[in-house]
N, C-alpha and C positions, 0 to 999 in steps of 0.2 A: 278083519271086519268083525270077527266073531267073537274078538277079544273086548273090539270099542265098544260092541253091543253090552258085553257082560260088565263093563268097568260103567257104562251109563244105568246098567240096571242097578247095580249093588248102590251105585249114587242115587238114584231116586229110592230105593228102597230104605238107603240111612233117615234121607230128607224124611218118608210118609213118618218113618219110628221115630223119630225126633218129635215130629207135629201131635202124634197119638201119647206119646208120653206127657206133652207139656197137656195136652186134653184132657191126661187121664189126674194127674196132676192138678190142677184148676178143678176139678170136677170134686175130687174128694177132700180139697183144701174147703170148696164152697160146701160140701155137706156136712164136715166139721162143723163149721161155723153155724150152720142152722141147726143142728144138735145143741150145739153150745146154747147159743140163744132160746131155743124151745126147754130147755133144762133149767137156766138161769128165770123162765118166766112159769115154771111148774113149780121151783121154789118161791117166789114169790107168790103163788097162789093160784096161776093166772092158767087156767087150762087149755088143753088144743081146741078143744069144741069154741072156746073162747074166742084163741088166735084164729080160728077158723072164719069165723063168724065178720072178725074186724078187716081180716085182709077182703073177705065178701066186700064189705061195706062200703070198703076203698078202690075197689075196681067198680063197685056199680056207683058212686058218685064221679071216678071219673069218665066214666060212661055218659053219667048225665051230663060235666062238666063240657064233653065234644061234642053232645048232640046228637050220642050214636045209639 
């Protein structure tokens, strides 16, 4: 009994590290990429206060777009 418990435990705990690696994975693959992008638009000229400003613009038009 105390075997099948220990062999179900080490198997759920492979499964959560598997799910937490692909998380952790995804997570600094997408923060890359928004570096990249904020970088490639600070050369071009285009500041965070900027970016700031237009991703604003774009959640309060589609705000207005629902009616919320």
């Amino acid at each position: 009994m105390e075997l099948v418990l220990l062999l179900g435990a080490i198997v759920i705990t492979a499964i959560v590290f598997s799910f937490l690696v692909k998380v952790v994975r995804a997570a600094i693959g997408t923060a890359i990429m928004i570096a990249a992008i904020v970088l490639i638009l600070q050369i071009l000229g285009i500041g965070t206060g900027d970016l700031w400003q237009a991703v604003n613009g774009l959640w309060q038009s589609l705000r207005n777009a629902i009616g919320w």
